[in-house]
C-alpha positions as CSV (number, residue, x, y, z in Angstrom):
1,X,-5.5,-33.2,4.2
2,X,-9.3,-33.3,4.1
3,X,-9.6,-30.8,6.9
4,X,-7.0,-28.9,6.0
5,X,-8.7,-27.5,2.8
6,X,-11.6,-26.8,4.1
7,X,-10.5,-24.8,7.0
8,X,-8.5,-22.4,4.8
9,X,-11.7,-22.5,3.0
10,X,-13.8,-21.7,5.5
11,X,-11.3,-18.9,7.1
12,X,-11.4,-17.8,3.6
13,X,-14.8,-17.5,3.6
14,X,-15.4,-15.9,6.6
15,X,-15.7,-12.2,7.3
16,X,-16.5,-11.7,3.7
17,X,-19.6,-13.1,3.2
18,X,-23.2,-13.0,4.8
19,X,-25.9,-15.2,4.8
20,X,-28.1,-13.1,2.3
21,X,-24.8,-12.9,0.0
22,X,-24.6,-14.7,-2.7
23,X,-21.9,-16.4,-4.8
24,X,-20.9,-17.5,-8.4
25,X,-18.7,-20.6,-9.1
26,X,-17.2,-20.4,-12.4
27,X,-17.8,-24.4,-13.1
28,X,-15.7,-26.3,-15.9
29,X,-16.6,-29.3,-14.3
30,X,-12.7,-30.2,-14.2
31,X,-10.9,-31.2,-10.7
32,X,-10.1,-27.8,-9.3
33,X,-13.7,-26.4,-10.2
34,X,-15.0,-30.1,-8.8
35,X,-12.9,-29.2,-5.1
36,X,-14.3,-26.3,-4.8
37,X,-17.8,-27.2,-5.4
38,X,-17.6,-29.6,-3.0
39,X,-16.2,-27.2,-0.7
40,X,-18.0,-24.6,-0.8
41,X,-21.3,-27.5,-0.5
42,X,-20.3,-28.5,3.0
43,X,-19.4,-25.4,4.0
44,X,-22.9,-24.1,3.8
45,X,-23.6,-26.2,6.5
46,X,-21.7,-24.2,8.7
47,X,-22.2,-21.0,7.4
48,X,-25.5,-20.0,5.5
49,X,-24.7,-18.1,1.9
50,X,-26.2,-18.9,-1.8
51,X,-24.1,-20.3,-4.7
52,X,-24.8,-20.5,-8.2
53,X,-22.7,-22.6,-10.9
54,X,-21.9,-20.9,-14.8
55,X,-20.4,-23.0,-17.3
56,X,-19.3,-22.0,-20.7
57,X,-19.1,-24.6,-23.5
58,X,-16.2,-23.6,-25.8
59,X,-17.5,-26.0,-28.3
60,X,-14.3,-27.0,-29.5
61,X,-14.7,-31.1,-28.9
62,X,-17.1,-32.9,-29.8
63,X,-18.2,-34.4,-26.2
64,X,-18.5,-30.8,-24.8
65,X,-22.2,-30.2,-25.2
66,X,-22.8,-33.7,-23.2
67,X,-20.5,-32.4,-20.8
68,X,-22.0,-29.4,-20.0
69,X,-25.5,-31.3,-19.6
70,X,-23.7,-33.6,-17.7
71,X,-22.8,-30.6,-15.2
72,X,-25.8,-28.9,-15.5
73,X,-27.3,-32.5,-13.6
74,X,-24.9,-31.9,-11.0
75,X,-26.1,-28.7,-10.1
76,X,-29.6,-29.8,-10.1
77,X,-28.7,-32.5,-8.5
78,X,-27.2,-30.0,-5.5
79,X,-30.4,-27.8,-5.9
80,X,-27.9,-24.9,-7.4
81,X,-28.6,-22.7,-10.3
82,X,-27.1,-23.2,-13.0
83,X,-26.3,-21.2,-16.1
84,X,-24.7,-22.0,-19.5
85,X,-22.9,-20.4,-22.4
86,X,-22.0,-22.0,-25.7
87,X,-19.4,-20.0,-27.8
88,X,-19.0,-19.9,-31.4
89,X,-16.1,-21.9,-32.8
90,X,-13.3,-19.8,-33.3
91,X,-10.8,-20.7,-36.3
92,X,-7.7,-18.3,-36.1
93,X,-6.2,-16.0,-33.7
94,X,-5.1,-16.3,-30.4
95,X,-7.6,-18.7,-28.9
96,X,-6.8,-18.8,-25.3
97,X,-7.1,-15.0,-25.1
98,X,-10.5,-15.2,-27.1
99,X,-11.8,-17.6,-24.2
100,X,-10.9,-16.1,-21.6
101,X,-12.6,-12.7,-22.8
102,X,-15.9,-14.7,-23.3
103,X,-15.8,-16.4,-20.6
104,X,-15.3,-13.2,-18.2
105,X,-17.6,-11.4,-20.4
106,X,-20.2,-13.9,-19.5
107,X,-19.4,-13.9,-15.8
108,X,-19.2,-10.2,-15.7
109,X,-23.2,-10.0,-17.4
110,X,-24.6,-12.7,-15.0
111,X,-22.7,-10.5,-12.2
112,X,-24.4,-7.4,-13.4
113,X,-27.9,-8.8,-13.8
114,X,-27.8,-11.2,-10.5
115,X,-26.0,-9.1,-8.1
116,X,-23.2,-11.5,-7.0
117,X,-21.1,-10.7,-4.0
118,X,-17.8,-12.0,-5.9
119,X,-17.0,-14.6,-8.4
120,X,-14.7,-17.7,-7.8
121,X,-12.4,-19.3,-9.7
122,X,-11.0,-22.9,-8.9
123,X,-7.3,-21.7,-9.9
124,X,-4.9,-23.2,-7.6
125,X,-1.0,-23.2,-6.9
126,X,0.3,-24.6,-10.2
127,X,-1.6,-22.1,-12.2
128,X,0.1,-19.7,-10.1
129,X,3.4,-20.8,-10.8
130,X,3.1,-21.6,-14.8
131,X,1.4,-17.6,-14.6
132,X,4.7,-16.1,-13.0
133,X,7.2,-17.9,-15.7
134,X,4.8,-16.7,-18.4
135,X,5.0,-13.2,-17.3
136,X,8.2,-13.3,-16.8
137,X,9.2,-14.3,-20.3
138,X,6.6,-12.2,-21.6
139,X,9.2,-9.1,-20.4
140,X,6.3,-8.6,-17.4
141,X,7.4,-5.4,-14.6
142,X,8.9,-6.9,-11.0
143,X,5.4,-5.6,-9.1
144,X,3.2,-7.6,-11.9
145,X,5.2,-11.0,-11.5
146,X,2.5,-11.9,-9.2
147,X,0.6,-13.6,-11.9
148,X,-3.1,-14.1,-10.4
149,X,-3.9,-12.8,-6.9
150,X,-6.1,-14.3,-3.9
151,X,-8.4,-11.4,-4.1
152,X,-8.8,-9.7,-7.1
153,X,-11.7,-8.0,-9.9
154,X,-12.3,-8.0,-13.3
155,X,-14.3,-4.9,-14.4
156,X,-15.5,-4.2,-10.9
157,X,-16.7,-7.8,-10.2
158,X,-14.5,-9.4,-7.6
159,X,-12.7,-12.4,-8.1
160,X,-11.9,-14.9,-5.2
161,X,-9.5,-17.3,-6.2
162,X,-9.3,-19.4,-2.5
163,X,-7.7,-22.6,-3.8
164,X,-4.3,-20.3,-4.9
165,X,-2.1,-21.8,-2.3
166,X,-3.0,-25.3,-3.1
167,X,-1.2,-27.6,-5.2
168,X,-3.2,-29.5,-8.0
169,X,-1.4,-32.6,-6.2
170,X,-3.0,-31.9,-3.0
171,X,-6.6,-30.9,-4.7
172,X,-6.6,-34.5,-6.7
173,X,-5.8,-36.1,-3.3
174,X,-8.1,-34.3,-1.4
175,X,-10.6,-35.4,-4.3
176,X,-9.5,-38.9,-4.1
177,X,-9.8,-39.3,-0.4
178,X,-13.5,-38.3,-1.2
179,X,-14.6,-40.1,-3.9
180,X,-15.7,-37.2,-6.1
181,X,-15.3,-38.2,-9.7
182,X,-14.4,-34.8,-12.4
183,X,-14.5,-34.4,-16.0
184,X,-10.8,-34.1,-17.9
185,X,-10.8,-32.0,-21.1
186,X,-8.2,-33.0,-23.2
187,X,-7.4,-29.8,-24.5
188,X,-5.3,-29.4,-21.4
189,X,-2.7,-31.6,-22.7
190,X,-3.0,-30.0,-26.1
191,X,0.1,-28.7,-26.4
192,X,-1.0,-26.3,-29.3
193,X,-1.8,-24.2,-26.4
194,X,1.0,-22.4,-24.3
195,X,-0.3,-23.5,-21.1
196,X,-0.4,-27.3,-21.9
197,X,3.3,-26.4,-23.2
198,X,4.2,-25.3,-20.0
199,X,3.3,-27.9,-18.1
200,X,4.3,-30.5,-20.2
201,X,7.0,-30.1,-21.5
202,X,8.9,-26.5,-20.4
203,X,8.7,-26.6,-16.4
204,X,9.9,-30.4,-16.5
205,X,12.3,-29.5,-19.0
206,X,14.0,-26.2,-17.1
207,X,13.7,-28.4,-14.1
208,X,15.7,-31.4,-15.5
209,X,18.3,-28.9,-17.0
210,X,18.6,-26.9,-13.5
211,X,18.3,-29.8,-11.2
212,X,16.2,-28.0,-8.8
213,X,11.8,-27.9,-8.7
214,X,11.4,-24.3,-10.0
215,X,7.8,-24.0,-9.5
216,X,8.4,-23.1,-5.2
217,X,10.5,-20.3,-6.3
218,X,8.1,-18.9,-9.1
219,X,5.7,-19.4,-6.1
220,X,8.0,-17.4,-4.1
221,X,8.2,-14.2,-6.9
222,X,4.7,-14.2,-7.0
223,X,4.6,-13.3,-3.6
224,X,7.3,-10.9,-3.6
225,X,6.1,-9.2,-6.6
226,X,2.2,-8.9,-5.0
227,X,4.6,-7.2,-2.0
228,X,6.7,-4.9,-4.0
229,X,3.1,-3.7,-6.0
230,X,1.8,-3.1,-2.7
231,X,4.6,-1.3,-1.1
232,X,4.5,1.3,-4.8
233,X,0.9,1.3,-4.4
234,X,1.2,3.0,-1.0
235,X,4.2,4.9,-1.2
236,X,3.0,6.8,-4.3
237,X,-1.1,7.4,-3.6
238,X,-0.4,10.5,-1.3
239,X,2.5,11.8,-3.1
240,X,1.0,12.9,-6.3
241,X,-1.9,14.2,-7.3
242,X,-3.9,14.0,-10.7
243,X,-6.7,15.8,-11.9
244,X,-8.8,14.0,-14.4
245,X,-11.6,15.6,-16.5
246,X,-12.8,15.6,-20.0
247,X,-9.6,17.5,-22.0
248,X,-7.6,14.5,-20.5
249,X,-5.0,14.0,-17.0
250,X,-3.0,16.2,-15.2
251,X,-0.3,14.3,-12.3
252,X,2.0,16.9,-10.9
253,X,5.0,15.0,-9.8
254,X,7.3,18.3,-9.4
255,X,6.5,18.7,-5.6
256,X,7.7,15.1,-4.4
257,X,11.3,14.1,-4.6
258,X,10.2,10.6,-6.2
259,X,12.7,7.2,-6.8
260,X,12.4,6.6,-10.7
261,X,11.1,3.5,-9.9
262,X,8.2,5.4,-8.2
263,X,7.6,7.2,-11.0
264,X,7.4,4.6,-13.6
265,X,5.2,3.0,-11.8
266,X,2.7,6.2,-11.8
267,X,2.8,6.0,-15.2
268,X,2.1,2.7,-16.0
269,X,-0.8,3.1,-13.9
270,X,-2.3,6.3,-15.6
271,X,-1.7,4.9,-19.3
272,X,-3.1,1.1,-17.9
273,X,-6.1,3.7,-16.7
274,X,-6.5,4.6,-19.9
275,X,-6.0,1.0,-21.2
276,X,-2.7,1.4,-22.7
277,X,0.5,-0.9,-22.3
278,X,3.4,1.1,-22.4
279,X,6.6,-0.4,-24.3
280,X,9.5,-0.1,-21.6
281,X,11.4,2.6,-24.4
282,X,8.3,4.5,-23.6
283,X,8.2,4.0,-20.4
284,X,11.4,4.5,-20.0
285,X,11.6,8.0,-21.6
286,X,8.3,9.7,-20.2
287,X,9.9,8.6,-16.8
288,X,13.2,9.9,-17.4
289,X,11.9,13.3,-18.5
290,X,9.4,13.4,-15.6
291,X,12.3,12.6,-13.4
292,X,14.3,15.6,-14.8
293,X,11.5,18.0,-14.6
294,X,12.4,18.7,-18.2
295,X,10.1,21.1,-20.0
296,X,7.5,20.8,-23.5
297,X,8.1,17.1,-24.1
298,X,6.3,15.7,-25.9
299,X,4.6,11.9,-27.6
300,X,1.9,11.1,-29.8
301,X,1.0,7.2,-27.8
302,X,-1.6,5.6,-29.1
303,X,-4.8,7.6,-29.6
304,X,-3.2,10.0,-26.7
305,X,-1.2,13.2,-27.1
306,X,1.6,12.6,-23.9
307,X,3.6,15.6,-22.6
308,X,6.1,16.2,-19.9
309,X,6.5,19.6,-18.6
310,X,8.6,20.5,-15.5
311,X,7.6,17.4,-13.6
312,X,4.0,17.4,-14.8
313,X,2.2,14.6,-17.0
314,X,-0.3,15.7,-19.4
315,X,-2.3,13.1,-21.0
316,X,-4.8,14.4,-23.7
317,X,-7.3,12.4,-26.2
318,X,-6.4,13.9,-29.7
319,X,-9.8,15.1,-30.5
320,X,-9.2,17.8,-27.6
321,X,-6.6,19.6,-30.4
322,X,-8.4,21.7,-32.8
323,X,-7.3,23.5,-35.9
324,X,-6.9,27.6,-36.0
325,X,-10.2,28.9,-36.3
326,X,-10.8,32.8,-37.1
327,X,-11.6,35.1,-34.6
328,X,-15.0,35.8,-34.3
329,X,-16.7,39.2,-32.3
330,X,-17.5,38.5,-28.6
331,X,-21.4,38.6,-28.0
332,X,-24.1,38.9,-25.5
333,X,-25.8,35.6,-25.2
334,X,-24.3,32.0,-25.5
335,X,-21.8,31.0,-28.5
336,X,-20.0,28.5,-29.8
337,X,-15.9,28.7,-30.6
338,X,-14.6,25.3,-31.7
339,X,-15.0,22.7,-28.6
340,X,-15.8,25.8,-26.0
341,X,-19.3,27.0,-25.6
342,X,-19.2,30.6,-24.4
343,X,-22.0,32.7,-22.5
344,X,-21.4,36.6,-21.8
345,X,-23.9,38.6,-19.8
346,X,-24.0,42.1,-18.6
347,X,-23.2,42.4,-15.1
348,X,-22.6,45.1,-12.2
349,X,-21.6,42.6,-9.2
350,X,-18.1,41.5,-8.8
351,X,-17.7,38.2,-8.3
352,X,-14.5,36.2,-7.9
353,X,-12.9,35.2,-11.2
354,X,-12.3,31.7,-11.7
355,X,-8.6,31.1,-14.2
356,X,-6.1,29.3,-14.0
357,X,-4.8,26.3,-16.6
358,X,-5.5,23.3,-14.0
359,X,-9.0,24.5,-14.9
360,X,-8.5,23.0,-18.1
361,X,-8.7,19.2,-16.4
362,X,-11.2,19.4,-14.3
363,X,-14.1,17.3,-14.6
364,X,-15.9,21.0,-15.6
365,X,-13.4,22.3,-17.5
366,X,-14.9,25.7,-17.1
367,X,-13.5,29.6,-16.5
368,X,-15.2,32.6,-15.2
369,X,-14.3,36.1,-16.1
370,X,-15.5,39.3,-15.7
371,X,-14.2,42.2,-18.2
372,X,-15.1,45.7,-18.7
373,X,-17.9,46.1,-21.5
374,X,-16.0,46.5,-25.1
375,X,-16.3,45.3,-28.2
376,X,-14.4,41.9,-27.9
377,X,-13.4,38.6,-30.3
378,X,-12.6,35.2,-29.5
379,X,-9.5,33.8,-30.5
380,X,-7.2,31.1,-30.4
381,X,-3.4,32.5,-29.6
382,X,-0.6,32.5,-31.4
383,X,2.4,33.0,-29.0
384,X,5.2,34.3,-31.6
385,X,2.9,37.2,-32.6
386,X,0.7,38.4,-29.9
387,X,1.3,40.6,-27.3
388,X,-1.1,41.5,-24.5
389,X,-0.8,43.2,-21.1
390,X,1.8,45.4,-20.1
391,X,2.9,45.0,-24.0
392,X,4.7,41.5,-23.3
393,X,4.3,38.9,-25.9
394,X,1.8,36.0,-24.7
395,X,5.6,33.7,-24.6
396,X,7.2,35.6,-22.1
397,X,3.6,36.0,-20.5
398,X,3.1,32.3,-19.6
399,X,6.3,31.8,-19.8
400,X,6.7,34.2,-16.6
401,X,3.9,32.2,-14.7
402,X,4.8,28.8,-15.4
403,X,2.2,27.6,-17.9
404,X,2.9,24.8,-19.7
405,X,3.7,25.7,-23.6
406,X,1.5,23.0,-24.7
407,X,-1.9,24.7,-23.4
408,X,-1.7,27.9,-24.8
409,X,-3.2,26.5,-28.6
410,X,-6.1,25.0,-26.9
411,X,-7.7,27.4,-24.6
412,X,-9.3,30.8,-26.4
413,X,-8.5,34.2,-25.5
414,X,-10.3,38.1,-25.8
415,X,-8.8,39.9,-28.2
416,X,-9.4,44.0,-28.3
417,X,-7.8,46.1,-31.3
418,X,-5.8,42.9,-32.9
419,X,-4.4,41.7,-29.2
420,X,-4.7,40.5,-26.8
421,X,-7.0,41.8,-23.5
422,X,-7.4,38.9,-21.7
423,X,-6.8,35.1,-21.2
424,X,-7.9,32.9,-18.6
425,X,-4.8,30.2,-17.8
426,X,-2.4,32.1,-16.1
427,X,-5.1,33.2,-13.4
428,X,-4.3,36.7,-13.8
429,X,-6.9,40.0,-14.6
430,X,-4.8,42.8,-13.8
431,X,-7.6,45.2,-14.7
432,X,-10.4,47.5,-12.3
433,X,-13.5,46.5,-13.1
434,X,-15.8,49.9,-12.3
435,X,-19.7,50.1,-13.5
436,X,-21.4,47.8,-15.7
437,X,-19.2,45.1,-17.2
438,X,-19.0,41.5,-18.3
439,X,-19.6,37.8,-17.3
440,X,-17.7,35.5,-19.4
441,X,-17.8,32.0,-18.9
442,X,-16.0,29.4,-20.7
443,X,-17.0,26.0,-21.0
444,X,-15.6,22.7,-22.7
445,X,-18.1,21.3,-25.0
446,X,-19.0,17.3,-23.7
447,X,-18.2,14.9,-26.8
């Protein structure tokens, strides 16, 4: 058993680290923490790499502050480094989430400042298992049954989690057979917590009622969950592209004939970009319309205006929305027209006009146009009344080239004689430019 764990350890370990890496153990002092200490100790022998030890004091018992000095010897003891936290008591709310956030916030700073190759976790196979269940109940999507992966990050730090396929049976044997002594925190068994619930008294009790050991087979959906994620993962990157700037996302899905499983999970994705959780009625109803290619949908989620328009997914922040403004007269020099800043200049080279509404979600969000030289205004369109080239109205004019309806409100337009001469999202200037002329450039104000 002995040999066991530490080669997986070691194969673990190897091919990920170097000997001028170095690592940080998240230390609780508790068994699984105590394993991989130990571990990790003897593997240095073999293979050279630094380690460091963090522990945070929750300060929620009374022997906690002894505790943590007590751990603090160990690592001095071992010649390690070692860093602590103590947290604030914390009265109400949910307390397990509140720990875990300052405990990976910590982790995440000493990352930052020390330049860790990864962090690791002692979280072994039961954690695993009692993860899956929780997910599950907690209404969690097939690919995120997984629960906690091998290898993953938090913020950019990696995490390496290299005890996951071991029981906690095997780990207290392993520690047994050693004669490493660990600290036990009691709150573990405190069943005001859902995990101490869990363990105690919901797993046995599902297992008792069943008459099978459930926690093989939540092993088992973690693993085919962390599959199914994968296979999404890959069957959707080259499919769809999105543009990302600051008025928001762009993901054109109308080119790729896409399973509606596909697409919900490119959606989730964008929104958990964003940090937003969808409900599943949302989910479900941005998807469907995606799926449909249906056109001017639209959902105010969260602090995000959502549209669907013939297979394309608009995100926007709602500050990018701005209220009618009046027109105002076009002029030489650089000007300001709600969230646009605009420069003109005289010009007599023709250069290659830049339009077209994707414009709008690029990192730049900038448009080039050149114009024959006029007296101009700025304005922001409104489709039921104006009319522009060829005497169409601006509806049937985007309409015709397949701009989304949404846009149209948000991007300014030249206005000569009350309508409109120009706009710069369907990526059309059907006008000769002769002589002297103008250089307009649009640009999207940073907030």
């Amino acid at each position: 058993m002995s040999q066991f764990i530490f080669l997986k350890l070691l194969g673990f370990l190897k091919g990920r680290l170097g000997p001028k890496d170095k690592l940080l153990l998240a230390f609780s002092g508790g068994p699984d923490s105590t394993a991989l200490l130990r571990l990790l100790c003897a593997i240095q022998q073999k293979m050279p790499f630094k380690l460091e030890l963090a522990h945070v004091d929750h300060g929620q018992r009374a022997e906690s502050s002894l505790e943590a000095e007590t751990l603090r010897a160990v690592a001095n003891e071992l010649g390690l480094t070692f860093h602590l936290k103590k947290l604030e008591s914390q009265g109400e709310g949910n307390l397990e989430n509140y720990y875990r956030e300052q405990r990976y916030t910590f982790f995440y700073q000493l990352w930052k400042e020390r330049g860790y190759t990864a962090l690791l976790l002692g979280h072994q196979q039961d954690d695993l298992e009692e993860t899956v269940l929780k997910r599950f109940f907690e209404g969690a999507h097939l690919d995120k049954l997984y629960g906690i992966k091998e290898v993953s990050s938090y913020r950019g730090m990696p995490l390496w989690r290299p005890l996951l396929s071991h029981s906690k049976e095997s780990i207290l044997k392993w520690l047994e057979e050693q004669g490493y002594t660990y600290l036990l925190d009691k709150t573990n068994l405190d069943e005001a917590f859902l995990r101490a619930r869990m363990r105690k008294t919901l797993i046995p009790s599902i297992e008792q009622s069943f008459g099978k050991n459930v926690r093989k087979n939540l092993t088992k959906h973690a693993n085919s969950a962390e599959l199914i994620e994968d296979y999404l993962k890959i069957k959707t990157a080259s499919r769809v592209k999105t543009i990302e700037g600051k008025c928001g996302s762009y993901t054109d899905c109308s080119k790729e004939d896409l399973h509606l499983l596909e697409i919900q999970y490119i959606v989730r994705m964008l929104f958990h970009n964003k940090k937003v959780t969808l409900s599943f009625a949302e989910l479900e109803n941005i998807s469907k319309h995606l799926k449909m290619k249906s056109t001017h949908k639209k959902w105010f989620i969260r602090e995000f205006l959502t549209y669907v328009d013939r297979g394309g997914l608009f995100i926007l922040p709602k500050k990018v929305v701005v209220h009618p403004l009046d027109p105002i007269t076009l002029q030489i020099g650089t000007q300001s027209f709600g969230p646009w800043i605009v420069h003109v200049e005289r010009s007599r080279k023709v250069k290659e006009n830049k339009l077209g509404w994707e414009r709008f979600f690029e990192e730049g969000a900038n448009f080039f146009l050149q114009i024959p030289e006029n007296e101009y205004k700025l304005a922001y369109p409104n489709r039921s009344k104006d009319s522009l080239y060829f005497k169409k109205s601006l509806s049937s004019w985007l309409l015709e080239h397949k701009v989304p309806a949404f846009l149209s409100p948000l991007i300014p337009v030249i206005q000569k004689d009350k309508n409109i001469f120009s706009e710069i999202i369907t990526g059309k200037a059907p006008f000769m430019l002769q002589g002297e002329h103008l250089d307009v450039r649009f640009e999207y104000k940073t907030s």
